[in-house]
C-alpha positions, 0 to 999 in steps of 0.5 A: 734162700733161707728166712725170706733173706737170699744168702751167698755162699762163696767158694774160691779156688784159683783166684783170691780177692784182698779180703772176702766178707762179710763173714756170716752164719752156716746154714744146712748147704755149708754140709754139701759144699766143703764135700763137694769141693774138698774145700775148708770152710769159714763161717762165724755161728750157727744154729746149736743143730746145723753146728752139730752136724758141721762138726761131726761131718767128714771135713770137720778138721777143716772148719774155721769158726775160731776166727784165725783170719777174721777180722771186725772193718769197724764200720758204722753198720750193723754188727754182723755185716763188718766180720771179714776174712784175710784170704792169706791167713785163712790158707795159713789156718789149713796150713797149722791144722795140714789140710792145704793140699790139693782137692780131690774131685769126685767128677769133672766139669767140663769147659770151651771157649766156644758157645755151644749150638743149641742154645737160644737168645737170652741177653735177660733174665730175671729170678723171683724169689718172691722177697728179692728179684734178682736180674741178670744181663748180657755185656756183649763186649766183655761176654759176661752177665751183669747182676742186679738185685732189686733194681740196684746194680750188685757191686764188688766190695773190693773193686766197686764194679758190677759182679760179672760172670761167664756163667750163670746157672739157675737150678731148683733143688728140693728145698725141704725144712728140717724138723729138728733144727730151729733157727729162729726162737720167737716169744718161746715158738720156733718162727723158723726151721733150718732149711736143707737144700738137697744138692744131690740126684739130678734135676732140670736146669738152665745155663745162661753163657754168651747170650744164649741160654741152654736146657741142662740136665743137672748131677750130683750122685756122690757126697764127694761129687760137683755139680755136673752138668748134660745136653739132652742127649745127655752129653757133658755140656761145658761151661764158659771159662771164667767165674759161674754163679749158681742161683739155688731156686727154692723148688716151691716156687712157681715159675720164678725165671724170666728170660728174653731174648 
C-alpha cells in the first residue's frame, strides 16, 4: 500500500493472460521484484526519484517504460486506468533489447500437492489496511481462495471470474518512508514520501492453502534471491501448485489479520 491505495504488482512467469493492465506507476518495491525473479519490468511513470534508482538498478536494460506493447482501451474511465499491455509484444520488447532468456534464480521454492500437517482450519480471513479491507475465502470444490475487496467480489478483467488462488500468503515486511523521495507535491509541501517495502531478511508470516492455515518463517538473504519460505523446525515448507498472492502488510499495523476456521 502506498498513498491510503493498496497497489498490485503483477509477475507472470509460465502462464500469460490476453492482455495485462491496467498499466500504472512504479514505486520503491518494483527495485526488489525484477531482482528477484530476474524478470523485466513494465511500468508507465514515476516519482523523478524511484526513477533514478530504476535506471540505475541492476536490470535497467530490461525496463519498459517507452510503451512498446502498451496500449490506451479508450474506455470512458479515468485516464490512468485505460493503459494496458500486449503480453506478446512485451516478450517481443526483451527480445530487441536480448533479454528473453531463461531466469536465474537465487533460491527455490518448494511445492506438493499434498497439504502438509500441522496446519490449522482457516476456510476465512480478512486483511485490514485500515483504507481497504480485503477478504478471502476457501472454495472446498476448486481447492482455491476467492478474493473479496470491500465487500465486492474481485473479478479478472479478462475472464470476469472471481480471482482464485492456490495460496495466499500474508507477511509484514518493514514498511519505512524514504526522506528523499516525495510522491506527492501539494500547495508547494511534499503530502507524501515514497514508501519502501524491505523484502529482505526474514520474518514471521502465515500461508493459507487448502483450507488450512500454516505459521511460516519468511526469507530473502540475497538481492537475487525469492521469498523462501520454512516450518518452525525451520523445514522448507511448500506451497500448493498453482497461482499464489502475497499480501504485503504494512508493518505499522496492529493486528490486521482475521482468521476463522
Amino acid at each position: 500500500t502506498e498513498g491510503a491505495i493498496t497497489r498490485f504488482s503483477a509477475i507472470f512467469y509460465g502462464k500469460t493472460p490476453p492482455k495485462i493492465g491496467p498499466v500504472r506507476s512504479a514505486r520503491l518495491i518494483d527495485l526488489e521484484l525484477p531482482a528477484m525473479f530476474d524478470a523485466g519490468l513494465v511500468f508507465s511513470g514515476a516519482s523523478a526519484g524511484v526513477r533514478q534508482r530504476l535506471y540505475s538498478s541492476d536490470f535497467a536494460n530490461r525496463i519498459n517504460e517507452a510503451g512498446y506493447g502498451l496500449y490506451r482501451t479508450g474506455e470512458d474511465k479515468p485516464l490512468e486506468h485505460t493503459l494496458y499491455g500486449n503480453p506478446e509484444q512485451l516478450w517481443q520488447y526483451l527480445d530487441n533489447v536480448g533479454e528473453n532468456t531463461p531466469p536465474n534464480f537465487g533460491t527455490f521454492l518448494t511445492f506438493s500437492e499434498a497439504a502438509p500437517e500441522g496446519g490449522t482450519p482457516a476456510t476465512y480471513l480478512a486483511v485490514d489496511y485500515q483504507w481497504t479491507n480485503v477478504e478471502w475465502k476457501y472454495d472446498e470444490e476448486s481447492g482455491k481462495y476467492l478474493r473479496w475487496a470491500d465487500g465486492e467480489i474481485h473479478a479478472d478483467g479478462n475472464t470476469l471470474e472471481q480471482v482464485a488462488v492456490a495460496n495466499v500468503v500474508v507477511i509484514s515486511p518493514y514498511h519505512v518512508e524514504d526522506p528523499t523521495i516525495c510522491e506527492e507535491i501539494r500547495d508547494g509541501v511534499c503530502a507524501h514520501l515514497s514508501v519502501q517495502i524491505q523484502l529482505w531478511g526474514s520474518g514471521n508470516g502465515a500461508v493459507f492453502r487448502d483450507g488450512q492455515r500454516y505459521d511460516v518463517v519468511w526469507h530473502r538473504e540475497g538481492r537475487n534471491d525469492l521469498l523462501t519460505f520454512t516450518d518452525s523446525a525451520g523445514n522448507p515448507f511448500p506451497l500448493k501448485v498453482g497461482n499464489t498472492w502475497v499480501q504485503l502488510v504494512p508493518s505499522w499495523l496492529t493486528e490486521p489479520l482475521t482468521v476463522e476456521p
